[in-house]
N, C-alpha and C positions, 0 to 999 in steps of 0.2 A: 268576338266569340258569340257562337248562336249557340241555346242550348233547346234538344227536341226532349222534352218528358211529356211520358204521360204511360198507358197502360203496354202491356209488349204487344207486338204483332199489328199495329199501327202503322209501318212506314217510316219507322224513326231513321231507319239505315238503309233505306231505300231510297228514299227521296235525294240527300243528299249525292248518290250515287247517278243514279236518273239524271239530276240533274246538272255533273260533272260532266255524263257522255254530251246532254245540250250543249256546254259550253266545247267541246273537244278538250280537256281536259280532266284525264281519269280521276274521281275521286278516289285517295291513301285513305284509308280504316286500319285501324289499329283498334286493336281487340286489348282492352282494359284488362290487365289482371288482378285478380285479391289482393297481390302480396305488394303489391307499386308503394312506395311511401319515397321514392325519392324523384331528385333530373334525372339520374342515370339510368334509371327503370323506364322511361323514356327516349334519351339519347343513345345511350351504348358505355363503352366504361374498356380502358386500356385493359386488356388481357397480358397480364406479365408472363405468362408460361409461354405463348406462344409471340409476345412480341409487337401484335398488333391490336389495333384501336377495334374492338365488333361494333360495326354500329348497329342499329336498326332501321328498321322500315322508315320512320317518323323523321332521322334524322337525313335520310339519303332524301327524302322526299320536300325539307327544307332547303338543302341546298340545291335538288335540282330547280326548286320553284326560285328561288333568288338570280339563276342565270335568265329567264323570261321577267314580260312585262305580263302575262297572263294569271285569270284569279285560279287561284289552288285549295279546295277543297281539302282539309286533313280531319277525318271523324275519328273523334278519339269513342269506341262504342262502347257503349256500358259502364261513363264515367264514375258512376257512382258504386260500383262495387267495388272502389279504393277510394280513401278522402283525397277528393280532387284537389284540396286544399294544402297537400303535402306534396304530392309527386308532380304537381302543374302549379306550383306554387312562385318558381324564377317566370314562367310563360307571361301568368296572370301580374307579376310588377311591371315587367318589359313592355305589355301592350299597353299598358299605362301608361309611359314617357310620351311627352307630343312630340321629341325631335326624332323622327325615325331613325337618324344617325347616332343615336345613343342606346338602342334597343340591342345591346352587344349580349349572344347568347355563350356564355364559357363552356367549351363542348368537352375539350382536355385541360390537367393542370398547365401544360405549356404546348409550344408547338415541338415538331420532331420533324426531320431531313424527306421528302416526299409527301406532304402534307397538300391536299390539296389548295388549288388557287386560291379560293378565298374563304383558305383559313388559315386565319393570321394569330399565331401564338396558342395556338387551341381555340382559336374562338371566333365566332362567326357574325354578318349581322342578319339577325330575323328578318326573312323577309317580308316587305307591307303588303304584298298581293296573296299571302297564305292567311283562309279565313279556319278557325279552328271552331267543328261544331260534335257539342257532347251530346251522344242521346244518353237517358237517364229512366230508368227503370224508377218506379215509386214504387216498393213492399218490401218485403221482411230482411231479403237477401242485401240488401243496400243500404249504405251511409245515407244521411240528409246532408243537402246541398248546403253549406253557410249562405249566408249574405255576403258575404266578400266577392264570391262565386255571382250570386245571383243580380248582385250592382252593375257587375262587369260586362253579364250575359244578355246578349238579347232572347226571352223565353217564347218558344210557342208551346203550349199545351196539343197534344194528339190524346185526347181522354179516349175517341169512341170510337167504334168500327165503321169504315165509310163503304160507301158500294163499288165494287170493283170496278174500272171502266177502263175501255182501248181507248186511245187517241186514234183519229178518224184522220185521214186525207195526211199530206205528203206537209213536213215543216224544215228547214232549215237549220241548219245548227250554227250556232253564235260561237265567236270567240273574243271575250271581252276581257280587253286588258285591264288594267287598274290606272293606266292613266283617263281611259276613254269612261269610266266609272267616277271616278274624281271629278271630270267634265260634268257629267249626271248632274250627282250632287250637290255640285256649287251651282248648277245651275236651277237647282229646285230648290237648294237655300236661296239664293238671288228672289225667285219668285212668287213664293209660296212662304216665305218669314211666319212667324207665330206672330198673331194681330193681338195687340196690347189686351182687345178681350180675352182674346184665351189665356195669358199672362194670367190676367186679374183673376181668372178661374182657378186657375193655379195656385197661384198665391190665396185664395177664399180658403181652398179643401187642405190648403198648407196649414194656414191659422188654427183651423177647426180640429186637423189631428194632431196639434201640437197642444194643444189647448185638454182635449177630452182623455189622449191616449198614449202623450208625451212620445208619439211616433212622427217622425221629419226626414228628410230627404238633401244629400250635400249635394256639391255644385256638379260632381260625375252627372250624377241621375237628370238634372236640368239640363246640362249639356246635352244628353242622350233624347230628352225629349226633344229639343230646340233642332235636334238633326232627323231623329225619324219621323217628325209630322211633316216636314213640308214633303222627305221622301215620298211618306204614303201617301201624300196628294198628286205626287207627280205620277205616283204608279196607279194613279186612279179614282183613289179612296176621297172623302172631306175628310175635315180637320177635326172634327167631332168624334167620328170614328178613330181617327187615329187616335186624340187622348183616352179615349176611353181604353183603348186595347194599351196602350203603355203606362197608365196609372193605373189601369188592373193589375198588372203585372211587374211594375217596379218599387208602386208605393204603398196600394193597398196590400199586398202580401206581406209587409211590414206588420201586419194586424196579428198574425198569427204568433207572434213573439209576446203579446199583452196577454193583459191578464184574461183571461176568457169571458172570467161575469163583468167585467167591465166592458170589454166589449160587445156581447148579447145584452150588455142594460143598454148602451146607446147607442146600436148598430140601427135601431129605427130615424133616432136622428141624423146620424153620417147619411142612410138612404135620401132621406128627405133632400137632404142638403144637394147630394149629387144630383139630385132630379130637378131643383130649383136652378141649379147650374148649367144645366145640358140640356132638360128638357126629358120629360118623363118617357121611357122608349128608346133613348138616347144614347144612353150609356150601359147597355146593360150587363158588359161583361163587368165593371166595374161593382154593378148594383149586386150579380151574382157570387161576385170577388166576397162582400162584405158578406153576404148570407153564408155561404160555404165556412165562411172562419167562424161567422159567430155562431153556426148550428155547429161545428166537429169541435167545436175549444181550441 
């Protein structure tokens, strides 16, 4: 799950699209509604008058992505003007299972005579090559995102307006399946492992928020680091950078749940501390992570 917030008119539902036509497969957008509080506001829902199963966009677009080995793109947009946390609430357990062959989605109470192939009893398996990415509006009109959401999600922030630009000269289009992606990965886990330093760094800023702010992090959120640092090193970046952009964003946002003047009393210390860990200049979306909570409350 990737989730894009930040202010409107940024790119949040653009990007993902863009970069569906790169891969040659179109990205599915599913337009959020107010009134979603369930699966079936999602999936579709047996219509007894006329006989048949309506589904929606979301679910044709699951099961066509299950007959390929290609990645699928689904933007659910405007997650948050319904609580994500009710209507994507079977999605968010299911991506959680590590045997893919247990990720069984119940689409109907049972199956019926002409049901498609592979749907067996009303019920499908999710497939592993469909990445689900929310864009998220932040003001008045929108629910806040829990942590349950936010544990699960990889965040990018799009806060500010960037300068428009063409792409120049003639490129290629990719189509990458999820086993050729799987390949990637293990091979940048293989190489690029988190070095017992950066552990110990981990483990320091662990101690110190448990200690001052009773704020900590379970074994998801480790996992999650342990897999996207060595990525961003393959995709270019060091290992410095990468911590700093996924404990800004997994653990430091944690902060925002405390009490405020406990955190504006020792928000100078947590800095210190980050900057004796990384190195001053280092870490700064982190450094700015803590500032922004401890000036708004």
């Amino acid at each position: 799950i990737i989730l894009l917030q930040g202010m409107s008119g940024t790119g949040k539902t653009s990007l993902p699209v863009a970069f569906g036509k790169f891969i040659s497969k179109p990205t599915t957008v599913v337009p959020v509604q107010p009134t979603w509080k369930e699966r079936s506001d999602l999936l579709g829902y047996y219509n007894e008058f006329t006989g048949k199963f309506s589904e929606t966009p979301l679910l044709t677009s699951l099961y066509r992505a299950g007959t390929s080995d290609s990645i699928q793109f689904v933007v659910l947009d405007e997650v948050n003007i319904a609580r994500v946390e009710y209507y994507f609430a079977e999605f968010l357990s299911l991506l959680e299972l590590p045997d893919q062959n247990s990720r069984i989605l119940q689409v109907a109470s049972s199956g019926m005579d002409k049901d498609p192939k592979r749907m067996i009893n009303g019920a499908m398996l999710l497939p592993e090559n469909v990445w689900f990415i929310g864009t998220a509006n932040n003001d008045d009109s929108t629910f806040s995102i829990s942590d349950k959401v936010y544990d699960r999600a990889s965040v990018l922030d799009l806060d500010s307006r960037a300068a428009p630009f063409r792409a120049e000269g003639e490129y290629s289009r990719e189509n990458i399946s999820l086993q050729r992606l799987n390949r990637l990965n293990a091979e940048a886990l293989r190489r690029y492992e988190l070095t017992e330093r950066d552990l110990k760094k981990i483990d320091t800023l662990d101690r110190f928020l448990r200690e001052a702010f009773q704020v900590s992090f379970g074994n998801r959120i480790m996992r999650q680091i342990k897999v996207f640092v060595p990525t961003y090193v393959a995709c270019g970046g060091d290992s410095l950078e990468a911590l700093d952009v996924i404990l800004s964003k997994k653990v430091l946002r944690k902060l925002s749940g405390c009490n405020p003047v406990l955190v504006k009393a020792r928000s100078g210390e947590l800095i210190d501390l980050i900057e004796n860990l990384f190195g001053k200049g280092k870490a700064n979306d982190c450094v700015m992570a803590v500032k922004r909570i401890a000036e708004n409350g």
